[in-house]
N, C-alpha and C positions, 0 to 999 in steps of 0.2 A: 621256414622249417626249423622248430625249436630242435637242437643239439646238445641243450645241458645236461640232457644226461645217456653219453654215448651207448646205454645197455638197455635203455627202457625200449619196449617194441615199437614196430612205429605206429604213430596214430593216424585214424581214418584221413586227415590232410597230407599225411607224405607223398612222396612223388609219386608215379605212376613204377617208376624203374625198382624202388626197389617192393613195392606188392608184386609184380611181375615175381621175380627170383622168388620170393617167399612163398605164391602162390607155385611154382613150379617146386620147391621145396618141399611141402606138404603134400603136393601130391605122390612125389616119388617116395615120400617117408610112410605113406600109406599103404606102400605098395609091401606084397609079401617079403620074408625074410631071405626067399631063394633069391642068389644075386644075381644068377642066369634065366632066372623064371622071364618070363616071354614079356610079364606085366612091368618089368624095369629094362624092358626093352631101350626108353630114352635114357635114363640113367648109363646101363650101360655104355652106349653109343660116344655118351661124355667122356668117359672111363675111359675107355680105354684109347680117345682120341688124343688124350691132357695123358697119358701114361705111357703114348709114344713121343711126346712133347717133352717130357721128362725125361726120357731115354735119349736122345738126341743130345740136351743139355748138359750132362753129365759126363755122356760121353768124350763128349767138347772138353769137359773141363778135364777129367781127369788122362787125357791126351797131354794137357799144358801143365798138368799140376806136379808130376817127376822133375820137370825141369826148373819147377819155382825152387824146390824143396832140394834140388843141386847146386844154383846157387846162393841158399841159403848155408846148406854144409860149408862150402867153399868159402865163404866170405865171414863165418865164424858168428859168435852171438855180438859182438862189435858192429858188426854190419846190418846183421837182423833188429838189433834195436834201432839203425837209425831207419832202414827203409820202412818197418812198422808203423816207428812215429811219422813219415812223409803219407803213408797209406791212412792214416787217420786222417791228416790233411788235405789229400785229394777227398776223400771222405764231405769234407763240411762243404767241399764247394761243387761234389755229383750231386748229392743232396737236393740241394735248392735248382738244379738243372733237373734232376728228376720231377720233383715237384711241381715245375715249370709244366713242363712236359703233361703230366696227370693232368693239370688245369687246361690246356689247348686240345688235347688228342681222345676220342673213341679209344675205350681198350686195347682193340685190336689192333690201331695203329700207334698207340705206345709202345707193346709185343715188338712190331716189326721195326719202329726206330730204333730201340735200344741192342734187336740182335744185329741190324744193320752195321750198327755202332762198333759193336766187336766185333764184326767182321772184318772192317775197316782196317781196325786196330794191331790183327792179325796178319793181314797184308802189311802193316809198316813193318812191322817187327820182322818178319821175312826178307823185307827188303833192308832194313837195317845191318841185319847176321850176314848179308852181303857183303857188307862195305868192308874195305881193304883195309880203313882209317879202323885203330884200336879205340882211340876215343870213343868214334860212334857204337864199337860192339861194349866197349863196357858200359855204355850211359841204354843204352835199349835195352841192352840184361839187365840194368838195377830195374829201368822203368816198368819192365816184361815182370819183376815180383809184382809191383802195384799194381800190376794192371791185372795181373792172375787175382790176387786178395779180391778185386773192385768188382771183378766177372764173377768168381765164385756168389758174390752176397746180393749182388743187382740179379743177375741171369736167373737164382733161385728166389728172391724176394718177390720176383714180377711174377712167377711160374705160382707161386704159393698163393698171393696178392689173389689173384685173378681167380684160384681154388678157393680159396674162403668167402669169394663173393657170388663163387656158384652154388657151393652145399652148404647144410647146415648143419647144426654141431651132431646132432645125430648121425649124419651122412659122415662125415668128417670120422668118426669115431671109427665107422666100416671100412670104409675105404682108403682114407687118405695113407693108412701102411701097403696097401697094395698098388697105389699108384704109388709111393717111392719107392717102392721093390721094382716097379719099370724103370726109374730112375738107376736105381742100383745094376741093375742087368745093362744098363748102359756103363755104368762107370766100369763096372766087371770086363766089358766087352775094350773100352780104353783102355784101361792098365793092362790088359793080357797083349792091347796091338802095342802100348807104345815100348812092352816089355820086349817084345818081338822086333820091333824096327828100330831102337835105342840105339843100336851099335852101327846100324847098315844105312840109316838114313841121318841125311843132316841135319844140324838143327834147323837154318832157315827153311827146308823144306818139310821138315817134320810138323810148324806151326801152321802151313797150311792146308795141313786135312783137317783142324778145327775150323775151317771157314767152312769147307763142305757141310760138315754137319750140323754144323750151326743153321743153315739153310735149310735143310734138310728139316729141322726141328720147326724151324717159324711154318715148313707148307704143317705140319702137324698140329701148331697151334692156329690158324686160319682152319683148321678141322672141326679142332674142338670149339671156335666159336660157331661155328655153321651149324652143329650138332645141338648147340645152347639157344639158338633160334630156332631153328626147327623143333626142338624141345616146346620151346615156348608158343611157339604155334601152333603145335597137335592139343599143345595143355587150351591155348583161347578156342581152337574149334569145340573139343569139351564141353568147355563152362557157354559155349555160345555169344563168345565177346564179340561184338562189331571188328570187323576186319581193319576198319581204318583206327579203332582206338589200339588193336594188335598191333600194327604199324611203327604207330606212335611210342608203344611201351617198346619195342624191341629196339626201338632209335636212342630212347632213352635211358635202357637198363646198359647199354654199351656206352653212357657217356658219363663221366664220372664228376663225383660235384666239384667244385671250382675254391679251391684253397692255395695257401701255401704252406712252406715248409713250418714259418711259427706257429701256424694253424694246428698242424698234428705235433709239433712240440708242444703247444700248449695243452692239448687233450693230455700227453702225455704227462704232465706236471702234476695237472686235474685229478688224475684218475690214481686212486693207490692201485686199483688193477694192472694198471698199465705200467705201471713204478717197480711195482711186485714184477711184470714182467721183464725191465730191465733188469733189475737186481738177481733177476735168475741166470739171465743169459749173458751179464759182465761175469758171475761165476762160470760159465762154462768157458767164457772163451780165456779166461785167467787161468783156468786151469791147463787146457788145450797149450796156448802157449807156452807153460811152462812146462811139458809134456815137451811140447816141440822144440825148444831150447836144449834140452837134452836128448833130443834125438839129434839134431843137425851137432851138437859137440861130440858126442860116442860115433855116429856116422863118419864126423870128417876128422878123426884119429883115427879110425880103423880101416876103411876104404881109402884109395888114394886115386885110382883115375878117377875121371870123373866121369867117363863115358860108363865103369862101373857102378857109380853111385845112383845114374839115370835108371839102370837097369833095375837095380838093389830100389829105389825108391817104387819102381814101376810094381816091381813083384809086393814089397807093403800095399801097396793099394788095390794089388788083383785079392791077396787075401782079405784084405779088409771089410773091399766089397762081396765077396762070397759070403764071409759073416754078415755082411750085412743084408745081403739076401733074406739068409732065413733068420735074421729077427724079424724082419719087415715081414715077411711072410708066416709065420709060426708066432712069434712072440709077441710083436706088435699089438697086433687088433688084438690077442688073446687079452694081453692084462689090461688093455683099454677099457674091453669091457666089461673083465671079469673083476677085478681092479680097479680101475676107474685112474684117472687123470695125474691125481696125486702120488700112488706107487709109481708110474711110471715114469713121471719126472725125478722119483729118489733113485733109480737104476743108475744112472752115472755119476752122483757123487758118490756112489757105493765103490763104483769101477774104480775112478782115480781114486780113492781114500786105499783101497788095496793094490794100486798101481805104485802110487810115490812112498807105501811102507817098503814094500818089494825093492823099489829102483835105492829106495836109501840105504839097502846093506849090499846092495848087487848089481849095480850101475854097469855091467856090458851090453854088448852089442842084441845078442840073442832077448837080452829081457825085456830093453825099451823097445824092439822089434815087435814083440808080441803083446808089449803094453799097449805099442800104439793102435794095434791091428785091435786090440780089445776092447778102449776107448771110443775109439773111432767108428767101428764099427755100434757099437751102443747108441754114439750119438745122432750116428747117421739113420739107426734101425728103429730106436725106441727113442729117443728125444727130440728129432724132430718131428716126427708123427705127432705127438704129442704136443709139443710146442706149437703147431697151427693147430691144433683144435683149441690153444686155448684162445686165437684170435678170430671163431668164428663164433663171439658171444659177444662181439663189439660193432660196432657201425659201420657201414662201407666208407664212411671219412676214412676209419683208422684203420678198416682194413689197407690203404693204399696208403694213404699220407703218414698216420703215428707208427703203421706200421715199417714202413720204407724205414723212416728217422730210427725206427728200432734196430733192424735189421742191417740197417748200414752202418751208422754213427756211432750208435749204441757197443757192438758189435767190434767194429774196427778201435773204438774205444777204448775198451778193454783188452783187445791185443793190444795199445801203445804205451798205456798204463802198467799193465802186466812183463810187458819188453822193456820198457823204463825201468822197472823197479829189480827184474830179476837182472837185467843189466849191469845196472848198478851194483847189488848185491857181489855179483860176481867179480866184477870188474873193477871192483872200487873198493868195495868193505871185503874181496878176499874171500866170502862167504863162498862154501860149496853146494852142490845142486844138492847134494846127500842131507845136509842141515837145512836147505831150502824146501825140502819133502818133510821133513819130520815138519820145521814148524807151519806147513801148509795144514796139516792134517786137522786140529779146532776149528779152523777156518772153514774146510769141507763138511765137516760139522754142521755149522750153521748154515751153509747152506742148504744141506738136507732137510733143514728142519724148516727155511725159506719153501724151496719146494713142494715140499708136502702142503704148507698154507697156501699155497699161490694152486695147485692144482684143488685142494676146496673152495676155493673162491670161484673158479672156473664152473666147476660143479653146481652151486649155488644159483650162479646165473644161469647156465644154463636150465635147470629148474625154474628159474623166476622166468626167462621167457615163454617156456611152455605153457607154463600157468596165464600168461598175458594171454595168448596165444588163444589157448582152450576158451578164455573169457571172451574173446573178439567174436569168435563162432558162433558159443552160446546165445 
């Protein structure tokens, strides 16, 4: 199966696996504009199985994610630089174990190893906050940041991975803001419990109601794949495909092709698409981090317990996610499709470019508060919708493999890069966050003007596969 060029559609010798998804692809893309109309019945059924899949994940995280971002406060930007740089590290060596993984395992029991995984991970950590020995609690809480960073980007990479290898960019453009708005209602519903139990519950028992629902979330996604079969089954009774060649595709469209980690770094090299795509997302998470830098320094000056700080982070994230509801819901698909791909990727260099003018004449507590809630919530509401649509104009290689290396490596990357440098800055050359905002600002610049080319390029392909597409029919 020729792969040189990971955008071209595939030709009449590709597998079986992936004409299945394409064929069930177009058929749902045919179907009326009404999302509840009766005739996207199987559509639906996906929908909303993967957007309680969503809800479950999220919730999980953002349960553990006050308490990353408490001992972040506590331990100052000295300590956040180095657990970054360790969290890039653990980084290069999931990676190649993920990858690992893609090549032996069916979808579905990728899904169920990796939430196993953090399950696991959860019970130590609990059982750790036990121990009497201080060594053991403070070597679990640094570990408990990395292992928060490593969950957050695996948990949502697999969720997403596995979406773009169901719908296609047209589908993607509908939908994919209203399944992370289920996502969101879950995060919404975490921040409000762990703002609620912060004070009354402990930590070691606090870490484990992410294992419940973590569980909770995999029987959701074993939903959504049963629904992506049965999909695919009503679609072969249809077209009148032999049952046993049905079989066959549905065995095959759940097993994924057989690479490694250089495998999708290499595409990634290959590809200025996929370069463009890094280069977007080392600006986001450079930014973020240095957003977050100054939040954990203004936070841990002015908060002093820390059973308050859990609280105070809980409440950033219940607002967060409320906003991020209704971008996801209102905002979202609106500029996707009214707009298209490219505005919407320039919405948060917009955000931080008005955030770090602000934070540099006005650095208190109230302002990065609501900087953060306005960032965050953008990125969560309107850039990443938008950021996996631009990964469903590329191949199921890179949906899983270049994509993982993105998501992960890529990603934590640019937080150690971004931690190192603002670090430093601080730490070393003296420089303040106030001077580090003003000369960020050229920089957001050019990124904006990155994004806007990287969402026409998106655009472009997507165009050039339709057109393949329409010609195969013809």
């Amino acid at each position: 199966m020729n792969r040189s060029n990971p955008y071209q559609s595939p030709s009449p010798d590709e597998s079986s696996a992936d004409q299945t998804v394409d064929d069930l692809n177009e058929h749902i893309a045919e179907a009326p504009t009404d999302f509840f109309a009766d005739s996207r019945q199987l559509e639906r059924r996906v929908v909303w199985w993967s957007t309680g899949w969503f809800f479950f994940t999220l919730l999980s995280y953002s349960i553990v994610r006050p308490i990353r971002e408490t001992m972040g406060a506590i331990g100052g930007t000295k300590q956040l630089q180095g657990l970054m740089l360790v969290t890039f590290v653990v980084m290069l060596f999931a990676v190649p174990a993920y990858s690992a993984l893609v090549n032996r395992l069916p979808r579905r029991w990728l899904v169920r190893v990796i939430v196993h995984f953090f399950s696991c991970c959860l019970l130590f950590f609990s059982f750790a906050q036990r121990s009497d020995v201080a060594f053991v609690q403070v070597w679990s809480a640094r570990a408990f940041f990395v292992w928060v960073n490593v969950f957050a980007l695996v948990g949502t990479s697999v969720f997403w991975s596995v979406l773009a290898d169901i719908f296609n960019s047209s589908q993607a453009k509908r939908l994919f803001g209203r399944i992370a708005a289920g996502g969101t209602v879950g995060a919404i519903t975490g921040s409000f419990l762990a703002s609620q139990v912060a004070t009354l519950v402990s930590l070691p028992n606090l870490v484990l109601i992410p294992v419940v629902t973590l569980q909770m979330g995999l029987w959701f996604a074993w939903r959504t794949e049963r629904s992506v079969e049965q999909s695919q089954a009503a679609l072969t009774e249809n077209t009148a495909q032999p049952q046993q060649q049905s079989s066959a595709n549905r065995s095959n469209g759940d097993r994924l092709a057989a690479g490694g980690l250089w495998e999708g770094i290499a595409h990634v090299l290959k590809s200025p698409y996929l370069l463009s795509i890094c280069l977007f997302l080392f600006f986001v998470q450079a930014s973020g981090t240095q957003m977050y830098f100054q939040q954990a320094e203004i936070v841990g000056r002015s908060v002093v317990d820390d059973q308050e700080k859990i609280r105070l982070f809980a409440w950033i994230d219940f607002a967060t996610q409320v906003l991020t509801l209704f971008a996801q819901t209102v905002l979202s698909g609106l500029i996707l499709r009214k707009l298209g791909v490219a505005v919407a990727l320039c919405v948060l260099p917009l955000i931080y470019f008005v955030s770090f003018t602000v934070l540099s004449f006005h650095a208190d507590l109230m302002v990065v508060a609501v900087a953060m809630v306005v960032a965050r919530a953008t990125a969560y509401g309107i850039t990443v919708p938008s950021r996996e649509v631009l990964f469903t104009v590329v191949s199921r290689e890179d949906k899983y493999k270049s994509k993982n290396f993105i998501d992960t490596v890529v990603l934590r990357g640019g937080d150690a890069t971004a931690g190192q440098l603002l670090g430093s800055l601080k730490n070393f050359a003296g420089i303040s966050f106030s001077a580090v905002n003003l000369i960020s600002l050229p920089v957001i610049v050019v990124w904006m003007y990155a994004a806007y080319r990287l969402g026409n390029r998106q655009r472009k392909l997507a165009l050039g596969s339709i057109a393949v597409g329409n010609a195969k029919d013809s």
